[in-house]
Every structure is written in C-alpha cells, then in structure tokens.
N, C-alpha and C positions, 0 to 999 in steps of 0.2 A: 333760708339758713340751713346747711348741712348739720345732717345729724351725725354725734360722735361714731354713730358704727358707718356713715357715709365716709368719714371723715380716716376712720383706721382703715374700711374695705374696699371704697369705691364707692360709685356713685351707681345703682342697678342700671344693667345691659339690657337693651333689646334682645328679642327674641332673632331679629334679621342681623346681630350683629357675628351669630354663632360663627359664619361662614368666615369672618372675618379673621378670628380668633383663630383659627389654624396656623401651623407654624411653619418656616422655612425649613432647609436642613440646617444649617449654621445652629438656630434655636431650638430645633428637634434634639440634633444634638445635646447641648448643653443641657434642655429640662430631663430625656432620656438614658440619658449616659454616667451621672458622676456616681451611679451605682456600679456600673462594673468600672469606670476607670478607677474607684476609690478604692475598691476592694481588694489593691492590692497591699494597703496598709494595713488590713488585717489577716488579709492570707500570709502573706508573707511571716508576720508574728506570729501564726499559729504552725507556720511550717520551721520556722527556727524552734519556739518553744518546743514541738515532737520532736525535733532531732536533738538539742542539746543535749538531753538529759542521757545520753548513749555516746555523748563527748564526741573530739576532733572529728573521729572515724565514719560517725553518722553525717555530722555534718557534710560531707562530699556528696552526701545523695541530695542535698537539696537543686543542684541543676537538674538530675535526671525527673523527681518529681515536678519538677518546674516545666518540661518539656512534656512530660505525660499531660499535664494538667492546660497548656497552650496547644496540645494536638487535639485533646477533649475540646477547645475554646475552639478552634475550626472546625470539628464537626457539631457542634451546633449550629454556630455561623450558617453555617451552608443550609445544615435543616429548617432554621427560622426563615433563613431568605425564600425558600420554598413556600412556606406558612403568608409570607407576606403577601404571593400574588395568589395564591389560593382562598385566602380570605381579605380581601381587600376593605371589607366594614369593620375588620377590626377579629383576626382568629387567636386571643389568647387559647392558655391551655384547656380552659373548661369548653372552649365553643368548641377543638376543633373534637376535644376527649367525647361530647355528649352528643355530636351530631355524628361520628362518627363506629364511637363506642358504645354508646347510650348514657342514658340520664343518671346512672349510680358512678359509671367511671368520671363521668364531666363534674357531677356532684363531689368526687373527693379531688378533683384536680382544684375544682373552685376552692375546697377547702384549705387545699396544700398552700394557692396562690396568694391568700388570703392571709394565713398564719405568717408566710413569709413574705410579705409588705410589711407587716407590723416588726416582724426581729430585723429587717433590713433598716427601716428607717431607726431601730433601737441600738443596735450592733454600729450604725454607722456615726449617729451622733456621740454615744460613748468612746469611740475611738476615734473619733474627733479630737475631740474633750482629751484624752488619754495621747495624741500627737503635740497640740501644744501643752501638755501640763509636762511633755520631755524635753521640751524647753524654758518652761516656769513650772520648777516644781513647786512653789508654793501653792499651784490650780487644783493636786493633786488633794488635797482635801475638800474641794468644794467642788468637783469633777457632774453631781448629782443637781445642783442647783445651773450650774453653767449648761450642761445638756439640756436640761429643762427650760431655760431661755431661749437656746437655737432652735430647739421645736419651736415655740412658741412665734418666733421669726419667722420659721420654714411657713409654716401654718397660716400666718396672718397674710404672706406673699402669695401662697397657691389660692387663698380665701380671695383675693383682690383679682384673678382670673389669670389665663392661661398662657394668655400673652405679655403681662407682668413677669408669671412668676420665669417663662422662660426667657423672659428678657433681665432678673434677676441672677438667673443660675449660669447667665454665662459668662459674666465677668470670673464669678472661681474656678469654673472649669478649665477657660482658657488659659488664664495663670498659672492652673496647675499643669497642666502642660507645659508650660514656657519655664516655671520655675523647676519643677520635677523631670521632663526631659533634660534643662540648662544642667540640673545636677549632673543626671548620668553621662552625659556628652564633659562634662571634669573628672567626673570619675573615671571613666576610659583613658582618659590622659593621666592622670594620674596613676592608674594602672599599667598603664607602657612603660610610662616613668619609672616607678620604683616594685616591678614585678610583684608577684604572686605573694600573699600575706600568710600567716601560719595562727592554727585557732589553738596557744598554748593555754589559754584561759580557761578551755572547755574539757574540765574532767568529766569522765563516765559517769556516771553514777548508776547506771541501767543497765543492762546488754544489750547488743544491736540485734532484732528479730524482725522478721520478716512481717509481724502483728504489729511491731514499732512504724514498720514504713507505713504498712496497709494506714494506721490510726493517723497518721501524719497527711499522706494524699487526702486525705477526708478530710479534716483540717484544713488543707491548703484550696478544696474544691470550695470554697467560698470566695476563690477570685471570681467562679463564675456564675456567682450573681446577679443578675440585672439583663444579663444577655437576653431574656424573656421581655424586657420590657418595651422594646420597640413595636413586637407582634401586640404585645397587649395594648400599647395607645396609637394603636397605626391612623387612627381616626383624627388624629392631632398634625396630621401633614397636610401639606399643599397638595393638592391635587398637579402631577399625576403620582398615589397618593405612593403605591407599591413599590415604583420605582424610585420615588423620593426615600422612603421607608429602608430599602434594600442595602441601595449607598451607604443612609446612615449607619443602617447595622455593619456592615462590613466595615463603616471607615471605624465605629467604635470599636468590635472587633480587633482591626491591626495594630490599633493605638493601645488599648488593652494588652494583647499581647507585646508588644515592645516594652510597654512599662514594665509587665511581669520579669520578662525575662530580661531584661537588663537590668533592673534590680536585685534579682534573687543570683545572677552571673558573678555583679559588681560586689553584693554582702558576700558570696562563697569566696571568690577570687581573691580579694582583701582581705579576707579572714576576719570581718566586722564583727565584734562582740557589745553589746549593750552595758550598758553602768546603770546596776541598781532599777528603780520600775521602769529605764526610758525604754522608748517601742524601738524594732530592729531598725527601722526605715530612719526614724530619726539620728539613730547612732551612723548609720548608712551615712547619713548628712552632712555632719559630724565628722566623720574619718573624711570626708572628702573636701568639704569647704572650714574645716573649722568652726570656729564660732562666730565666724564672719556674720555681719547683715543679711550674706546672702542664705546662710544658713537660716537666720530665724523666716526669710523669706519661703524658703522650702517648707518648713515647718507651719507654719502662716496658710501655706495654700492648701498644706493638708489640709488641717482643719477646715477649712473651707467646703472644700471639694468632699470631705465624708461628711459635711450641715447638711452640704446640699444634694448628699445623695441620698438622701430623705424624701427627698424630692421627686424621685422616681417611685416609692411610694406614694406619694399624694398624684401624681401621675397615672398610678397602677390600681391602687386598690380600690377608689373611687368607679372606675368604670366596673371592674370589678362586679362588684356590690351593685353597680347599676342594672348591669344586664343580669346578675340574678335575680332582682327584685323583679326587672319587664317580667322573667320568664316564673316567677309567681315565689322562689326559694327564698325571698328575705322580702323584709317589710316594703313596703311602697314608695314609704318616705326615702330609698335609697336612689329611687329611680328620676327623683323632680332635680332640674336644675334647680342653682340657686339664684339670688340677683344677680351675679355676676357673670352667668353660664357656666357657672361650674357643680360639681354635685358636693354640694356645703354639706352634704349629712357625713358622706360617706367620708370626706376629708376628716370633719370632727371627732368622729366614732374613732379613723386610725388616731389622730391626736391623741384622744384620752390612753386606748391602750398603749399606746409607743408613750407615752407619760407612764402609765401604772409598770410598764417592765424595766423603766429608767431606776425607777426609786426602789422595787421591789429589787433588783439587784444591783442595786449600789453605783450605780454606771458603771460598771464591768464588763469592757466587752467579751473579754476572754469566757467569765462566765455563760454569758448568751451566745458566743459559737457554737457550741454543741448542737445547741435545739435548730440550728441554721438550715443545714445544708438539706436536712434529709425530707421537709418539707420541697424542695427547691427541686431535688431532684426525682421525686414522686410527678409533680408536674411536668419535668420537662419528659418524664417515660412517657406520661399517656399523651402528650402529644404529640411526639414524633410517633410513638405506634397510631394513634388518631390517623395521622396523616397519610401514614401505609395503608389504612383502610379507607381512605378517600380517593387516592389512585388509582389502588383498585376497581373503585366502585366508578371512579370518572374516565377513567383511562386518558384518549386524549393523548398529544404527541409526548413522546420519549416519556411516557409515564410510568415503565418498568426502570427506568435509570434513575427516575424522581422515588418513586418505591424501593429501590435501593439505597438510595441516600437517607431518604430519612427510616427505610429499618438498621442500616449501621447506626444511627444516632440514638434511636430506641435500644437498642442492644449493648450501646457504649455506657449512656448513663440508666440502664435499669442496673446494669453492674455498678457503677458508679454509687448507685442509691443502697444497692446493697450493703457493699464494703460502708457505705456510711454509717446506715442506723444498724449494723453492729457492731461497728467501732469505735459508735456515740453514744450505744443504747444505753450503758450503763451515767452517762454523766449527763444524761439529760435527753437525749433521742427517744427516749421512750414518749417524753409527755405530747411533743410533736404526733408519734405515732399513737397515741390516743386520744386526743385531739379530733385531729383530719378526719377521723369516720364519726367519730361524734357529732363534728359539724355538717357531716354528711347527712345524719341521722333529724338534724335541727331543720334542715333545710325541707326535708321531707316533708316531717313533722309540718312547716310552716305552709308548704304547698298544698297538703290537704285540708290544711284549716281556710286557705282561699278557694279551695275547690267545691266546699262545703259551703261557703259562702254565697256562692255563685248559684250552687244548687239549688239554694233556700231563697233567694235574691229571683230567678228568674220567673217570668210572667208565662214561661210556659204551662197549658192549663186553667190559667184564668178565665172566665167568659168574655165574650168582647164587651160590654157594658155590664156595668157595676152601680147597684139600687148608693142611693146616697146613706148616709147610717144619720139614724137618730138624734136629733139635740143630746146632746152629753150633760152625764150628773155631775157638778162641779164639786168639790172642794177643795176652799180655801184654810189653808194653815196658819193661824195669826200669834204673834208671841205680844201682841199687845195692839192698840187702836193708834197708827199714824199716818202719814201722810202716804210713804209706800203703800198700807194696805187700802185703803179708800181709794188707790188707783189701780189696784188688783180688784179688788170689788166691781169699781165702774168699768173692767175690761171683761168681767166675767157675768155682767147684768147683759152686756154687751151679745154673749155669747150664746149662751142658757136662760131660762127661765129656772133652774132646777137646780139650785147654790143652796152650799150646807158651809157656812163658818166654822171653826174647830179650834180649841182652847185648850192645850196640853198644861194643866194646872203642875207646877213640880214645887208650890211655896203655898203652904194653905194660907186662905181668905183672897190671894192672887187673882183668882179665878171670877170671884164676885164685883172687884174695882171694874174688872176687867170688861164684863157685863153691863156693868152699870155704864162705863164711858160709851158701849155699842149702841145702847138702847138710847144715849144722850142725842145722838148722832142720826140717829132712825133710818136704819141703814134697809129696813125692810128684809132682812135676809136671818133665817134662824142661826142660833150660835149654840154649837154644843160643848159641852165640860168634858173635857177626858182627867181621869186624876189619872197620877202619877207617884204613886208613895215610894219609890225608889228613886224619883229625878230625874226620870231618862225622858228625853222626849221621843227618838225616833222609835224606839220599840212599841210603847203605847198608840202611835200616832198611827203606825203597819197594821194594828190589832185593828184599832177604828175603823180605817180603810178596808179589810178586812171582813168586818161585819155591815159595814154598809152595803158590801154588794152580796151579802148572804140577804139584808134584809129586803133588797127592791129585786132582786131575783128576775132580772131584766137583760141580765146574757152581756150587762155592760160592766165594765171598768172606771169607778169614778176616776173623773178627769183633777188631778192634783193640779191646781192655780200656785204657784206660788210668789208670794210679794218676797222682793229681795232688795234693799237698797244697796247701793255701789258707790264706795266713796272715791275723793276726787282722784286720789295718789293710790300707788299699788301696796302703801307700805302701810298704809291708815285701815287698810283689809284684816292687818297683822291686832289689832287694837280690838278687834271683834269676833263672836265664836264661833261664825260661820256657819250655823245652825240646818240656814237654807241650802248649802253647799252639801254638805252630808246628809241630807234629807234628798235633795238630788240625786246623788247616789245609790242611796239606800232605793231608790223607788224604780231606777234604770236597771240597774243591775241585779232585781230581786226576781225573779223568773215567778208566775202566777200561774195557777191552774187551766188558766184560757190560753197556755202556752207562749205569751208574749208579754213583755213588760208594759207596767200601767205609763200610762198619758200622760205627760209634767209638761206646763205652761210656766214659763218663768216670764216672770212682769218686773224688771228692773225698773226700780227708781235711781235715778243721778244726782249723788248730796255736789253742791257747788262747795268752792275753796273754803 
C-alpha cells in the first residue's frame, strides 16, 4: 500500500535511474527558461512605472532602453555559451568565480546566486498573481494566499523529480508563447491598421533627468534574469551535454528578446496606458484584443509562465546549495539526493524563504524589484571576469577572441551592477548588498567548523593497535521500578559487573516506596537516593555523576544506561515529560574535564497499541 507522501511525491528512484532523468532540449527548455521568458511582465512594468511619472515626453525612451537592455541580453548570450563548453559538469557563477578567482570571489558569487533564486521565484509568483488579478480584480485582495498555493504546486512537482517537473513546465511555457506571441503578431496588425497612438493620459509629474533614465534601465534589467540558469543546470541535459545546452540558451535568448521588444515597441507605439492597479502587459492585451477569450487567454498564460518560472529556481538553487555543501560551505544535508533524485533539502529551504518574502511583503512584486537585480548582476560580473582568467590560464585555440568576448561582458554588466545598486540602494539594494558578504562570511564560518572536524576526527597519530579499556562503571537512572527499567538492568548486568541504580527523590517519602519495590524484586544491584529539594532532576542527577567519578578515581566516566520506553504513535510522546530525552542531552552536550562527553546507553522499551 503507498504511503500518503508516495502518493503526493512519487514513488523513490533508483540510484541507476539519475542518467535517465536528464532532459531533451524541448524540456530543458521549458524547466530552464520561463525565468527569463517571463521576466518580461515585470520588466516591462517597472520600465513603464520609471518613465511615467516624467509623463508623454519620458515615455518615448522606453524603446531605446528596451534596445540597451536586448544588446545587454546578447552579450551574455554569447559569454554563457562560452561558460557552457568550458565547464561542461556544470560552470555556474561560483565554480567558474572560485576556480578561477578564488574561494572569497566564488563565495560572494555563490551568495549573490543564492539570494537571487529565492527573489526570482518570489518576484515571479507575485506577478503572476498580480497578471491575473488585471483580469479579476476581485484576486487583488487575496493575491498573498493564491501565491502561496502556486509555490506550494511549483514545489510539490519539482519534489516528484526532474523529469516531471519539466514535463510539467512545458505545457505554460509553450502557450505562453503561442498565446503572447499570437498577441503581438494582432498587435502589429493592428498597428498598421490604425497608426501610431498618443500617451495624453500621461501627465509629468517629475522632470525628465538623466538619474530618471539611469533608475529606469535598472529596473528594466530584470528582463535578464534567468539567462544564468542554463550554465548553472547544464548537468540536466542529454548528452552531448554543451552543445545541447548552447542551442538552448541562444534559442531562449532570441525568444526572450523578441518578446521584449515587441512588447515594449507594441505598449510605446500604441501609446498603451494601464487602468488603475492593472500590469502594462495586460492593458497591452486589452488595447489589442479586447476583452475577448483570447485576452483572458493572454493573461491566463502569464500567470502561468511567471508560476513556473519558479521553477528555474528549484532548478538553480538546489544544485546550488549542492555543490557548496560537496565543497564543505553549507551543511551536508544540502549535498544528498533525495527519493526521488532530486536535492529535497535544498528545494525545501528555497520553498520556506520564497514563502517568508511572499507574506513578509504582501505579494508585491514591485516592492521586491529593487532587492533584484543587483544580486544578479554581482554574479554575472565575476563570472564572465572568471572566465577571462581561465583563457588566459588555458589558452588553446582562438582564446584571446574567447577573452575578449567574455571581458566585454565582464565590463558591460559590472557597469550594469553599478548603475544598479545605486539606483536601488536607497529602496532596498542595500539589504541585497549586506547580505552577499554576510553569507560569504557564513559560509566560511561553516567550512572551518568542517575542517576542525576533520582535524579532530583523523587517526592520524594514533598507534596501530589500541589495549582494549576497562569494564565500564554503569549507572542506571530510574524514575521508578517497571518493566522498561528491569530490561535496562538485564542489559547492563549484561555488560558490567560495576552497576550503581540512582533515585532522583523531587516528592518526599517517594524515594522510600521506591526502595522498597527494588529490594521486593532483588534486583542484586545497589540503589542510591539523590534528594532534590528544588524538583529538578537533571541538575542533581549531573552533580551525582559528577562525584562518582571524583570518588572511584579511576580515569573513567560512568557509563549512563538509560531505560526509555517509546510509545506506540508519535503523538502519545506529547502525553509524557520526556525526562529521558533531556537527560540525553544534558549528558552529550555537557563537555567534561576528560575533554569528551560522558557515555549514554539508551535501552528502549516498545509499549504496544
């Protein structure tokens, strides 16, 4: 019979099945891509929103930053296709930044990459949520709860493995293309038709400044989002892996680019203005089709296509997290498949925070723009510079033309990264830029606490044989005479001849029934009285154990036996004080004079139904 979480996840994968799970391009696509193809429903709004407010006269610049911002999108293009046959196991921005740069630049790229997985999958469900509530506004109140569901979707399909989830994400990608192109290919016509539109709706209210544009490009650099995400899951293609990988990214690429710009051409050209909270893209819709079916269909495949461009974080951040754990910077649990071959920890982890930044700001995407980009583009600097210093160091054919290419891309968005976080810094870019070295800082931290481990762990030193030690002084801790403890007893009569009983008294005359039932029993083993005139047991009990090994002065540590019974259900645990559990604790975690924690035997008994 499947169990409920077989039943929502799957049923666990072999280990031989990993190979399996690789993806075509068709599906690389899909699971890889509906990060940057989506991101142009919100770049787009954030490049209307900078220019409106400087009226008709700004608005005119939205093509040329539209064209700045798609020559940017080819010169990545070109640098990641680079990245792809140079690191063919897989060169995100940390591998190519720390083998290249070293371990402090790959440490803040990881950081950068990390922060912006979690705003991408948060930024894109909320304007999800915010595309169809511009066609039901009544959504627009419950925008917080409905993002929180499509996570919870996104989540459950990338939990169920790899070739689900990209056999999931391709039904809305596709559409959105078929429905989103179908638009602009009416819009054009429609634009022949009845010419060039006028924005009399758009008063000034600002003056037009050259800091208006700068603030606006920065804004609008969140179409190029995601274009990292191919190099970081390259390991998710069919073999041959690079040149499967390459396609992909340029076909996403030109597709990306068309949508932008035929978009933000089609909102100028038309002179498309919004009503009240709806997004640019859907007024877009709107001026073109009406209110037709086929409009709510446009609208429909948004949302879709920004669910599941969430998706490219659970894609991204998971391997992520993976290869910083191999290489010792984040916990271990990041590194293990899960049943399904996928890395379940690290999917979870982005879940909860892309959950905590949904409700902590309201599902607002506009609010979490800011914090966006300048993570994004911290990353894509130190790996196109990474890359410069790999061709260098590899040479190999036409490798000053390969060094060329990706130092223009280093040099395009380090500028890029600039003009951002000070054009963001005040509305949020800062917390991004305190952040990234903090987590730099963690990661450190985490690796010398494994290296210290390691230290202390190794048998270097040791003798090659080792004398056997001693029978052990036992003590047993009893809260009273049952069946659990007479089978801690019979396991430590077992072990020792050198058993000491112990009676932590917190209820006077307690102590004495207590005695009296031991002696009924003849148990052979002495019982000692601890009082306890404040109630506490573990303090008293530490004291005890404490002076028994002052008094046998024998270089040993008595051995704590402890009787624990375990009842049948997890929830019947809740009905008990768990006495043995924090005695546990208290005895692992208590560091002792002989420099190592004392000895604990736990003797579980099993209570039936």
């Amino acid at each position: 019979m499947r169990t409920l979480s077989e039943f929502v996840f799957g049923s666990p994968l072999p280990t031989a099945r990993l190979e399996s799970e690789r993806l075509n391009k068709t599906r690389a696509l899909a699971a890889l891509s509906p990060d940057a193809l989506s991101s142009i429903a919100y770049a787009n709004q954030e490049i209307f929103l900078g220019l409106a407010v400087a009226g008709a006269v700004a608005l005119a610049y939205s093509w040329s930053i539209a064209l700045a911002i798609t020559g940017l999108l080819l010169v990545l293009a070109m640098s990641y296709s680079q990245t792809l046959y140079a690191y063919p196991s897989g060169g995100g921005s940390y591998t190519v930044a720390k083998e290249n740069l070293g371990p402090s630049p790959g440490l803040v790229a990881a950081g950068a990459l990390l922060i912006d997985y979690v705003l991408t999958a948060a930024v894109s469900l909320t304007a999800g949520v915010a595309a169809i509530a511009s066609a039901f506004p009544v959504l627009w109140l419950y925008r917080v709860p409905v993002a929180l569901l499509l996570l919870l979707v996104i989540t459950i399909a990338n939990l169920r493995g790899v070739r689900e989830a990209g056999t999931v994400m391709t039904v809305p990608v596709y559409l959105f293309l078929f429905a989103f192109g179908g638009m602009l290919v009416a819009g054009f016509a429609l634009a022949a038709q009845q010419g060039p539109g006028s924005y009399s709706e758009a008063p000034a209210v600002t003056p037009m400044t050259t800091t208006l544009l700068l603030h606006t490009f920065a804004a609008g650099c969140t179409a190029l989002t995601g274009i990292e995400a191919i190099s970081n899951g390259i390991t998710v293609f069919r073999p041959p892996v690079s040149r499967n990988a390459s396609r992909t990214l340029w076909t996403m690429a030109l597709l990306m680019g068309a949508l932008f710009l035929g978009s933000i051409g089609l909102t100028h050209y038309l002179a498309v203005y919004p009503q009240g909270a709806e997004t640019i893209l859907s007024a877009l819709a709107r001026t073109v089709l009406g209110t037709s079916p086929a409009y709510f269909l446009v609208q429909g495949a948004t949302l879709l296509i920004l669910a599941v461009a969430a998706n490219t974080s659970f894609a991204g951040f998971p391997r992520v997290a993976s290869v910083l754990a191999h290489d010792r910077y984040l916990p271990h649990q990041f590194e293990h498949l899960g049943d399904r071959l996928v890395y379940t920890n690290g999917m979870l982890v982005l879940a909860g925070l892309t959950g905590l930044l949904i409700v902590v700001f309201g599902g607002d995407s506009h609010a979490l723009i800011p914090l966006f980009a300048v993570g994004v583009f911290m990353a894509f600097t130190l790996s196109q510079a990474g890359m410069v210093v790999h061709w260098f160091k590899l040479r190999g054919p036409q490798w000053r033309l390969k060094a060329l290419a990706n130092g223009v891309g280093a040099v395009v968005t380090s500028a890029t990264f600039l003009i951002v976080a000070v054009s963001k810094f005040a509305e949020g870019a800062w917390i991004v830029l305190v952040l990234i070295p903090a987590m730099a800082i963690i990661f450190r931290r985490i690796n010398m606490h494994y290296k210290e481990v390691a230290k202390e762990l190794t048998l270097r030193g040791l003798p090659p044989s080792l004398r056997p030690l001693p029978k052990p002084r036992l003590v047993i801790p009893i809260s009273g005479v049952h069946r659990g403890v007479i089978e801690a007893v019979r396991y430590a009569q077992s072990v020792s001849d050198r058993i000491t009983a112990v009676y932590v008294e917190t209820e006077p005359g307690a102590a004495e029934r207590t005695r009296q039932e031991w002696e009924r029993w003849e148990l052979d083993i002495p019982l000692d009285i601890v009082p306890s005139p404040y109630r506490s047991i573990i303090g008293p009990l530490l004291e005890y154990l404490d002076g028994e090994d002052t008094h046998h002065n024998d270089g040993q540590q008595a051995t704590v036996v402890l009787p624990e019974f375990v009842p049948a259900h997890w929830w019947q645990a809740l009905l008990h004080n768990q006495t043995a559990f924090l005695l546990k604790l208290a005895l692992v975690y208590r560091r002792r004079r002989l420099g190592h924690a004392r000895p604990v035997i736990d003797v579980p008994y099993y209570l039936r139904d």
